[in-house]
N, CA, C and O atoms as a printed pandas DataFrame, in Angstrom:
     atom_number atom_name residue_name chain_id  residue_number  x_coord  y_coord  z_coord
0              1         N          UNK        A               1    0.852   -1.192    0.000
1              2        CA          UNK        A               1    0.000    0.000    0.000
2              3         C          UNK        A               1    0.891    1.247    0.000
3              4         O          UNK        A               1    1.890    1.359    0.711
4              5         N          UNK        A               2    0.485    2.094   -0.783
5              6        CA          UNK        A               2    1.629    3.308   -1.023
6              7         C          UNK        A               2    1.109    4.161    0.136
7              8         O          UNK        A               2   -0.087    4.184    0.425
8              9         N          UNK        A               3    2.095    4.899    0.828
9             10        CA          UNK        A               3    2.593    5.592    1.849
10            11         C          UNK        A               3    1.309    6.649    2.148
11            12         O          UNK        A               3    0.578    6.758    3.133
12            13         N          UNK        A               4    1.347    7.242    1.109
13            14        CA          UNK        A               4    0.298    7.812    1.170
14            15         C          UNK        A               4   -1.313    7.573    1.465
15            16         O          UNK        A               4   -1.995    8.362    2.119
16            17         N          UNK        A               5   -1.620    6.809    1.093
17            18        CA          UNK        A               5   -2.745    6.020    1.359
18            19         C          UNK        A               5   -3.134    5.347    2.615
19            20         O          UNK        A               5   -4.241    5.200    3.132
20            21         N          UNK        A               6   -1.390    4.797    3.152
21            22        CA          UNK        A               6   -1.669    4.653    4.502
22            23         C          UNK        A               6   -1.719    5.718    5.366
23            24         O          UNK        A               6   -2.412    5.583    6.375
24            25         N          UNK        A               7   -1.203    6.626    5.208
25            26        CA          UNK        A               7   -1.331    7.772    6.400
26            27         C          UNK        A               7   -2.601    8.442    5.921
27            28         O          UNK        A               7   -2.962    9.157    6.856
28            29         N          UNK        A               8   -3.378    8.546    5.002
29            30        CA          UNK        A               8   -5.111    8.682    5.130
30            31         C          UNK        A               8   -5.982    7.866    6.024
31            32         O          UNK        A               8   -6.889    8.252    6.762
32            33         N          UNK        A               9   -5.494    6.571    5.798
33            34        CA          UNK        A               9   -6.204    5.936    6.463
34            35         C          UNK        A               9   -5.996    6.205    7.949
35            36         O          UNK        A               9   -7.013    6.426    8.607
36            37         N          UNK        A              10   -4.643    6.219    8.657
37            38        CA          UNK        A              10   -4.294    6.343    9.993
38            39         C          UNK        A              10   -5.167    8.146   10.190
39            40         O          UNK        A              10   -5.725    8.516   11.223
40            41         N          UNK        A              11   -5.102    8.568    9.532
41            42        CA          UNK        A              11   -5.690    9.808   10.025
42            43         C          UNK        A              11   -7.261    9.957   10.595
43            44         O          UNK        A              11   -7.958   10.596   11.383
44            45         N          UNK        A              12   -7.293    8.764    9.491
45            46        CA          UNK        A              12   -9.437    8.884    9.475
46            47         C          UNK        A              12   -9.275    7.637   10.744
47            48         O          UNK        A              12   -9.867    8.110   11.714
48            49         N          UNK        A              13   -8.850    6.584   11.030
49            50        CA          UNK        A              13   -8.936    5.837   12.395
50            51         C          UNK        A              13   -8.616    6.695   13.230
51            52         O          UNK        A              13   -9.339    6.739   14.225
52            53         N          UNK        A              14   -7.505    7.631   13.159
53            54        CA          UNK        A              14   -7.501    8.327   14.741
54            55         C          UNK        A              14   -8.510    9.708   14.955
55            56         O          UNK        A              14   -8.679   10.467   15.909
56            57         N          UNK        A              15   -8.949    9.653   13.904
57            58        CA          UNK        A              15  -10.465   10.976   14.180
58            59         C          UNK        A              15  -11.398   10.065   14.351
59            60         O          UNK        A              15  -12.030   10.278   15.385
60            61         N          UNK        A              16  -11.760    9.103   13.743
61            62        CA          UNK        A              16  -13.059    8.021   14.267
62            63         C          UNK        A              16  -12.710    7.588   15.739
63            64         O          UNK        A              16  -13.668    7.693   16.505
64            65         N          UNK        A              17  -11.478    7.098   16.328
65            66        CA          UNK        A              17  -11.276    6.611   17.514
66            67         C          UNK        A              17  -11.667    7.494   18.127
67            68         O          UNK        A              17  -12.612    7.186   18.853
68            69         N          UNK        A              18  -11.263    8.818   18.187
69            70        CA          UNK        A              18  -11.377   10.305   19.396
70            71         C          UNK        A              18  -13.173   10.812   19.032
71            72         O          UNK        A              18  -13.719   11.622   19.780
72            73         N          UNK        A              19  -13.771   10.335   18.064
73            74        CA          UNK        A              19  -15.033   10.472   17.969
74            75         C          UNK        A              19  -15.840    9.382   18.830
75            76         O          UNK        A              19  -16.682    9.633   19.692
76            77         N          UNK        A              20  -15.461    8.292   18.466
77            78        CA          UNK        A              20  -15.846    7.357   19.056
78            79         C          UNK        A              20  -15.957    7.266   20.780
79            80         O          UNK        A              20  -16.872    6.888   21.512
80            81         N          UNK        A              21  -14.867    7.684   21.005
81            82        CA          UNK        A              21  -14.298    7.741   22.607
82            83         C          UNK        A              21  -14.557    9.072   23.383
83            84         O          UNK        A              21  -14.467    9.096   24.611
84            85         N          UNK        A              22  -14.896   10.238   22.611
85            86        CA          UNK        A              22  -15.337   11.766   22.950
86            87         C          UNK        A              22  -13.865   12.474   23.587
87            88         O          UNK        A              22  -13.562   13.190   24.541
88            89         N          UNK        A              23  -13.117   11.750   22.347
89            90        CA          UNK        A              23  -11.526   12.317   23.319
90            91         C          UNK        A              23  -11.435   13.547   22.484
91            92         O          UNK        A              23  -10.687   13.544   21.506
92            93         N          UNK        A              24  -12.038   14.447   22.748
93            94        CA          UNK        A              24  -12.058   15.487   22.010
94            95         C          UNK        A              24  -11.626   17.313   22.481
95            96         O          UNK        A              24  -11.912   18.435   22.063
96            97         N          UNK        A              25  -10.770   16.694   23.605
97            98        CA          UNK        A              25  -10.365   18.046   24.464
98            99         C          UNK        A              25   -9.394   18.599   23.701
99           100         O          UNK        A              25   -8.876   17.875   22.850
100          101         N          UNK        A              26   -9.035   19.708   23.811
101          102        CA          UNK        A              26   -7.603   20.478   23.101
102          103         C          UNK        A              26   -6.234   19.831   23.417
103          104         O          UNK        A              26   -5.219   20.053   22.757
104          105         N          UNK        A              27   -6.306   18.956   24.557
105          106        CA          UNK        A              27   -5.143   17.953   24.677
106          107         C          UNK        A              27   -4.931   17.082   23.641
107          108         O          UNK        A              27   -3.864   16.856   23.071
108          109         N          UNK        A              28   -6.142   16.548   23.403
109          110        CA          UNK        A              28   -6.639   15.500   22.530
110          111         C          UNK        A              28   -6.455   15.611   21.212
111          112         O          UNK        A              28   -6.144   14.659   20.496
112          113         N          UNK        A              29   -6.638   16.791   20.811
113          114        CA          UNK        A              29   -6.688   17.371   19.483
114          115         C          UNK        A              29   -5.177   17.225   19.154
115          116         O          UNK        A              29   -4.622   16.572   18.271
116          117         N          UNK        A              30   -4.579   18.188   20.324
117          118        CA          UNK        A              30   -2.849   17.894   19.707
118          119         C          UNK        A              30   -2.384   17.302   19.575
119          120         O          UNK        A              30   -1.519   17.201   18.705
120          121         N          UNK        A              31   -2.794   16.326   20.626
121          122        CA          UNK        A              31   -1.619   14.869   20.780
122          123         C          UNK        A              31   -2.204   14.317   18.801
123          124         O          UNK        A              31   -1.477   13.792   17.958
124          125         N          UNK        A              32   -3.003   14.526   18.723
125          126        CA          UNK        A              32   -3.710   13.805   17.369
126          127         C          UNK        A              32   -2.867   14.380   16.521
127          128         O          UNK        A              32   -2.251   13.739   15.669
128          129         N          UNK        A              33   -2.769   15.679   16.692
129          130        CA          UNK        A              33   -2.208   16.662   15.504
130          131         C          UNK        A              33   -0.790   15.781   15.182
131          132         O          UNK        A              33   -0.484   15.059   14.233
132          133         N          UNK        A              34    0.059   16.250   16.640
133          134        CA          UNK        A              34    1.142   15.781   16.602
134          135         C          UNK        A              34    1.736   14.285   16.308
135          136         O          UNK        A              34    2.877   14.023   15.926
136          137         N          UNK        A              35    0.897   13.563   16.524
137          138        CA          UNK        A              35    1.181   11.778   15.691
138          139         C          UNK        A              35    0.962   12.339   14.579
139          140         O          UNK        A              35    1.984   12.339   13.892
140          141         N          UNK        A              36    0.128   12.798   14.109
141          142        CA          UNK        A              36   -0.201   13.225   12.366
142          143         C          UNK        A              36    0.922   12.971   11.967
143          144         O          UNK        A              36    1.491   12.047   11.385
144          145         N          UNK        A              37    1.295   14.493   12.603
145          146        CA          UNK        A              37    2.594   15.378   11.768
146          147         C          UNK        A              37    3.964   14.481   11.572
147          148         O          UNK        A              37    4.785   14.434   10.656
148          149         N          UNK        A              38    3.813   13.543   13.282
149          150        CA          UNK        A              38    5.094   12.592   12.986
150          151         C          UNK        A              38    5.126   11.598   11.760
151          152         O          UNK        A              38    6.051   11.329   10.994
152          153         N          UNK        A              39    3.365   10.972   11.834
153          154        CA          UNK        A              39    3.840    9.857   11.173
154          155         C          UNK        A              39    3.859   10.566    9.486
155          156         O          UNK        A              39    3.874    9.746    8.567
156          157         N          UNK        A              40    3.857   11.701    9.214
157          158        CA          UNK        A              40    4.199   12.272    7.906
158          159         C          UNK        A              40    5.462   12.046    7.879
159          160         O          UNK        A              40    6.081   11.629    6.900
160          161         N          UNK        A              41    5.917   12.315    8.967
161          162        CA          UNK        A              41    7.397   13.396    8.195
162          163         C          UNK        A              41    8.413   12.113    8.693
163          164         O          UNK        A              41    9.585   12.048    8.323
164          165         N          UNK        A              42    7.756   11.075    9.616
165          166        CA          UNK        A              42    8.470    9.563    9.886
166          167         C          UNK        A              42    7.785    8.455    9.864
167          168         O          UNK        A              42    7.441    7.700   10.773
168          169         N          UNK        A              43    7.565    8.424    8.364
169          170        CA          UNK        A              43    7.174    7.023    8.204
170          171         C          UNK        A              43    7.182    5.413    8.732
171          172         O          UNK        A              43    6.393    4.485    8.551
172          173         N          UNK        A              44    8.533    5.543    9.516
173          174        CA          UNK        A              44    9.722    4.172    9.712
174          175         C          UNK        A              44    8.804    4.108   11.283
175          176         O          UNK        A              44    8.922    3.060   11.919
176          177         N          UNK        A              45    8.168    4.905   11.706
177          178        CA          UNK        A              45    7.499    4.595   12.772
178          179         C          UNK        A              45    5.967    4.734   13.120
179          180         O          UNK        A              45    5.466    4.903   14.232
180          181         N          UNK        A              46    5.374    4.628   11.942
181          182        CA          UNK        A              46    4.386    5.058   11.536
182          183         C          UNK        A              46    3.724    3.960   11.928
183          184         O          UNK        A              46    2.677    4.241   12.512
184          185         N          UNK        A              47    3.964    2.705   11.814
185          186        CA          UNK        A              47    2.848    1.597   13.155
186          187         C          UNK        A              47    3.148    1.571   14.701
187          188         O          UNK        A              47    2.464    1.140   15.629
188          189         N          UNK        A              48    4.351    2.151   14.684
189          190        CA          UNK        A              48    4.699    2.302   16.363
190          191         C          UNK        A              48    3.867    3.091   16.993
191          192         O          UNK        A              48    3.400    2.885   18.113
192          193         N          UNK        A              49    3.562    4.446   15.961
193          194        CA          UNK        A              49    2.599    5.541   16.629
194          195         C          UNK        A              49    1.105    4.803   17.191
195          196         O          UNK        A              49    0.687    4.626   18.336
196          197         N          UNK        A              50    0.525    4.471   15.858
197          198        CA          UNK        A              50   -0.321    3.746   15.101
198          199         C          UNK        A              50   -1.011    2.891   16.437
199          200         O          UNK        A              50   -2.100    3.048   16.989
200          201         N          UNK        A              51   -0.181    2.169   16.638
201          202        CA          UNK        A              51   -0.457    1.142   17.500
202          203         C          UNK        A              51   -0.834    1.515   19.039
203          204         O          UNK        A              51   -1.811    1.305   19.758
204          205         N          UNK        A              52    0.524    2.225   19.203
205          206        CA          UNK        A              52    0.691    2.843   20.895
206          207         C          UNK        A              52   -0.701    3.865   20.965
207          208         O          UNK        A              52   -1.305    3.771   22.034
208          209         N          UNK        A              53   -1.264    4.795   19.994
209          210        CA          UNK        A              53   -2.307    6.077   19.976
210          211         C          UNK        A              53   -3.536    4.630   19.674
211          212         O          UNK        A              53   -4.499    5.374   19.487
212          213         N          UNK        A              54   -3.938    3.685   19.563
213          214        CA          UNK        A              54   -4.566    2.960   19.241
214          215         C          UNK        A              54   -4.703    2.231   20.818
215          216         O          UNK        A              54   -5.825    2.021   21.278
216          217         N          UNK        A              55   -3.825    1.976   21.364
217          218        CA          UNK        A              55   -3.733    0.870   22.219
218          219         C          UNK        A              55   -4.580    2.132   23.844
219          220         O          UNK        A              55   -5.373    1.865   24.747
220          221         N          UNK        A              56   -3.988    3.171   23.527
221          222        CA          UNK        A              56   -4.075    4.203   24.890
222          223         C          UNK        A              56   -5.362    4.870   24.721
223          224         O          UNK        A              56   -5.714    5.693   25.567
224          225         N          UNK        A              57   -6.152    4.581   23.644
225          226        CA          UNK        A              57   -7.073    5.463   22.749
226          227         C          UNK        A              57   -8.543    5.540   24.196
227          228         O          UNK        A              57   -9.374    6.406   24.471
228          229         N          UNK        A              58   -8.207    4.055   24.835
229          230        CA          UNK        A              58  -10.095    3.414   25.756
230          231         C          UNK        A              58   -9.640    4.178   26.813
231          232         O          UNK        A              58  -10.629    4.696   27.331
232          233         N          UNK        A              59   -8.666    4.490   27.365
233          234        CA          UNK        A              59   -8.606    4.926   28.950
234          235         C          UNK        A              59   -9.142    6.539   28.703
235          236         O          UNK        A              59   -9.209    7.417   29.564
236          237         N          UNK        A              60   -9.482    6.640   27.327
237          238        CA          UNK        A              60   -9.971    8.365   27.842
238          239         C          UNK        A              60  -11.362    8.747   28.065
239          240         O          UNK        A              60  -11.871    9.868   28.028
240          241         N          UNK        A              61  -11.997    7.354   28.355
241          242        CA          UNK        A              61  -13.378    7.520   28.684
242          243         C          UNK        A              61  -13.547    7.889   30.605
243          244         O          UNK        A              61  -14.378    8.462   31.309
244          245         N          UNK        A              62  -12.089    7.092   30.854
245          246        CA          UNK        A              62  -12.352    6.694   32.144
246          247         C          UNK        A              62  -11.042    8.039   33.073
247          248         O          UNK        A              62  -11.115    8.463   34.226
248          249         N          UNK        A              63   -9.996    8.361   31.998
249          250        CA          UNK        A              63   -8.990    9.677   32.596
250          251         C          UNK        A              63   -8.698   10.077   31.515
251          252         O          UNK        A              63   -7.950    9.530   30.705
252          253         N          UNK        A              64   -9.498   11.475   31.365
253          254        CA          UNK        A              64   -8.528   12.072   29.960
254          255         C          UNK        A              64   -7.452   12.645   29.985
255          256         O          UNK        A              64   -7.036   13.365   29.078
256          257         N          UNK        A              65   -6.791   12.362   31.162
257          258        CA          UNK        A              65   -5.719   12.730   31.159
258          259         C          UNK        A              65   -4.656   11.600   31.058
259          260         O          UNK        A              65   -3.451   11.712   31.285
260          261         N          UNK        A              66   -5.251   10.632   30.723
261          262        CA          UNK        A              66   -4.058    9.393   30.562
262          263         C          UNK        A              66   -3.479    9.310   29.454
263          264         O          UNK        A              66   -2.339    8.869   29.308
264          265         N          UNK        A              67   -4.341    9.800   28.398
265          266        CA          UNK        A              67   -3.475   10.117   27.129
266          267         C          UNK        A              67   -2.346   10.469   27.192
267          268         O          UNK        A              67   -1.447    9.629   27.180
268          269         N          UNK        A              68   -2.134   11.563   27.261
269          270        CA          UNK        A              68   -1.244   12.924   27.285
270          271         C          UNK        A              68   -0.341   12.558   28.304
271          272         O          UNK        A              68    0.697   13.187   28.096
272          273         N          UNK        A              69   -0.224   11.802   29.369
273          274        CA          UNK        A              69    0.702   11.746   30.344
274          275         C          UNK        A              69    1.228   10.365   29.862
275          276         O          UNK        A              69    2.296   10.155   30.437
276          277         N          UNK        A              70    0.887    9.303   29.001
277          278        CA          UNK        A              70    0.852    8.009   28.804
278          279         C          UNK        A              70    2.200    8.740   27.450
279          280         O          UNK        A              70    3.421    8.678   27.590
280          281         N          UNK        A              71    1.555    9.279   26.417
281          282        CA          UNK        A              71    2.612    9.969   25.662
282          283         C          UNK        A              71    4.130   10.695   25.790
283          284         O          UNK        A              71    5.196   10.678   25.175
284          285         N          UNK        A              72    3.518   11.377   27.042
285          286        CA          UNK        A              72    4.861   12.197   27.687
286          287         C          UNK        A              72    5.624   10.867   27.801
287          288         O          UNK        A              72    6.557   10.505   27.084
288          289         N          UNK        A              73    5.017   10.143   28.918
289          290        CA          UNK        A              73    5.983    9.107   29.215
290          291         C          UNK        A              73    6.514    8.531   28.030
291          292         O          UNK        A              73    7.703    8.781   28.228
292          293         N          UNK        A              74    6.486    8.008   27.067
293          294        CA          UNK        A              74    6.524    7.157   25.760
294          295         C          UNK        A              74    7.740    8.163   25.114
295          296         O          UNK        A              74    8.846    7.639   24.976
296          297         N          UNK        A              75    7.571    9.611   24.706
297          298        CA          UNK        A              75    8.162   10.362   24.094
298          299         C          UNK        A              75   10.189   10.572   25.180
299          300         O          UNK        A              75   11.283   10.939   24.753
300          301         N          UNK        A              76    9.686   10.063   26.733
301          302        CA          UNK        A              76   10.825   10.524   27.481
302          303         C          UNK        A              76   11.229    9.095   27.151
303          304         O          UNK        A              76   12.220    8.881   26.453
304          305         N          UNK        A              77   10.666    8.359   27.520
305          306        CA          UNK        A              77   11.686    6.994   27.382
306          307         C          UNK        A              77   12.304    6.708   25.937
307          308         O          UNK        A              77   13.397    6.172   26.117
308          309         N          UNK        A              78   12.053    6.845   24.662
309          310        CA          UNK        A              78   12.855    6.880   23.869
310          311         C          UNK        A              78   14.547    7.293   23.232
311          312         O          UNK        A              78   14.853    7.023   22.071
């Protein structure tokens, strides 16, 4: 599947997920923005994002703040 095509698709799953889940705070929005922007401009990790923003996506029914602190953490340990 050409590159392109996959990062449409990852875009429209992570706006359906944050629709789905009402993760729709200005935290929410960025952290979204910002996987975007990564998995554009870094492809080579583009299921790592994918997966990890997929996997953390349910706890924001229950702390919306687990996102965003679940990320921080993820972004320091690298």
């Amino acid at each position: 599947m050409p590159s392109s095509l996959l990062l449409l698709l990852n875009i429209a799953t992570i706006t359906i997920i944050m629709i789905a889940t009402h993760c729709t705070t200005t935290t929410d929005a960025t952290i979204t923005i910002t996987l975007t922007t990564t998995i554009t401009t870094n492809t080579h990790h583009h299921y790592h994002l994918y997966h990890y923003h997929y996997y953390h996506h349910r706890r924001c029914q229950t702390d919306p703040t687990s996102l965003s602190s679940n990320l921080n953490r993820n972004e320091i340990m690298r």
